[in-house]
C-alpha positions as CSV (number, residue, x, y, z in Angstrom):
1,X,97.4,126.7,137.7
2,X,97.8,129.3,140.6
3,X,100.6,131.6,138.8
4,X,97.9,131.3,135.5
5,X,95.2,132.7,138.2
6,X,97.5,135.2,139.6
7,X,98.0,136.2,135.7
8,X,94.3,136.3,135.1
9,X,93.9,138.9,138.0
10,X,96.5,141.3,137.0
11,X,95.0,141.2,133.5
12,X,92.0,142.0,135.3
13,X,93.3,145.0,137.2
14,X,94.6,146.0,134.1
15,X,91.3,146.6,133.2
16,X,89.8,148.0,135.6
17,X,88.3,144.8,137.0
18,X,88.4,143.7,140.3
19,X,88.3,139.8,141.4
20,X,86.6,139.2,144.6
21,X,87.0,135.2,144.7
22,X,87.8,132.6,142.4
23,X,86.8,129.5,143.3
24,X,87.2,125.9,142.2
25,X,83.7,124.3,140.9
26,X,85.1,120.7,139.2
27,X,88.3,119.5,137.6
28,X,88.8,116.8,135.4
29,X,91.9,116.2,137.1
30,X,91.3,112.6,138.9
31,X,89.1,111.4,136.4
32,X,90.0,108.0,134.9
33,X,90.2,109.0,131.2
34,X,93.7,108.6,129.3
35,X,93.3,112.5,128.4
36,X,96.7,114.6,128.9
37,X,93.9,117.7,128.4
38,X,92.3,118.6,131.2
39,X,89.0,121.4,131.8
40,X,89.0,122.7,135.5
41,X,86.2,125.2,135.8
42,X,85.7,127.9,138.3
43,X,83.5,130.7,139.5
44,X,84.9,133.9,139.3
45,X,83.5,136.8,140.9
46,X,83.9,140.0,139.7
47,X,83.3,144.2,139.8
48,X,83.8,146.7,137.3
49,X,82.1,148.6,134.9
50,X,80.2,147.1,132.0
51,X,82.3,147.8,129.3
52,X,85.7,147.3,131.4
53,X,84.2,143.7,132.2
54,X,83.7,143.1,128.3
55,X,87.5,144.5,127.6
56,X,88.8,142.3,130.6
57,X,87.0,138.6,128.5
58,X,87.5,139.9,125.2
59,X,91.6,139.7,126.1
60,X,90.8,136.5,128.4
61,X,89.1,135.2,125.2
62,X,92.1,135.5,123.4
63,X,94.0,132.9,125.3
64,X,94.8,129.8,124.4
65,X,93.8,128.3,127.4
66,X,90.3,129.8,127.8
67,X,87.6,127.3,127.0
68,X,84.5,129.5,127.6
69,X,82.1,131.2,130.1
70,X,79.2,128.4,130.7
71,X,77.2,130.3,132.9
72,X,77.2,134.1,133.9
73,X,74.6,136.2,136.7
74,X,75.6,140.2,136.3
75,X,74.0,142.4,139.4
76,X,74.0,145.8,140.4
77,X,73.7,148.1,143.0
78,X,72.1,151.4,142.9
79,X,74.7,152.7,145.7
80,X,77.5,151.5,144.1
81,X,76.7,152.1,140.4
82,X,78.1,152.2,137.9
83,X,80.1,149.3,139.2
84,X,78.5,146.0,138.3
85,X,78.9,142.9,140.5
86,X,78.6,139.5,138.5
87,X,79.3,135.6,139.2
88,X,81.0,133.7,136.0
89,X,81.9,130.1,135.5
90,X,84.9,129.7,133.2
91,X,86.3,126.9,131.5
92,X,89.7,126.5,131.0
93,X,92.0,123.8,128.8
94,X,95.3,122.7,130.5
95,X,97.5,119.7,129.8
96,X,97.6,117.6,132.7
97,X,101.0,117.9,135.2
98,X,101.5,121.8,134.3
């Protein structure tokens, strides 16, 4: 999962999008279910414009292993406009072991 994170970022800077922090929020990982899929989520924050932001998903969107955004808060800041700053939780699709 880190060199798919690391692949996620340079996508972003690609775009003109810069991540701040990624964070883990829940895994199905250690759960008990005979499932070789597994959905870890995490909060993303990111900067960049708006429509740089809606390049960099609509290419994330386009993977295989994005599941969807399930929540998103977009900010801004009059001093550092036109940059906006928002928080997203993603959820991705994995096979377990990989």
């Amino acid at each position: 999962m880190p060199d798919f994170i690391r692949e996620i970022s340079r996508a972003a800077r690609n775009r003109g999008v810069i991540i701040d922090n990624v964070v883990s929020i829940h895994s199905t990982i250690d759960t008990e279910q005979k499932s070789y899929i597994i959905s870890p989520v995490f909060e993303f924050e990111l900067k960049g414009g708006f429509l740089e932001t809606g390049r960099f998903f609509e290419e994330l969107s386009k993977r295989i292993a994005f599941r969807g955004v399930q929540k998103a808060r977009i900010s801004y800041n009059e001093k550092q406009y036109p940059l906006l700053t928002g928080k997203y939780i993603i959820e991705f699709k994995a096979l377990k072991g990989k």
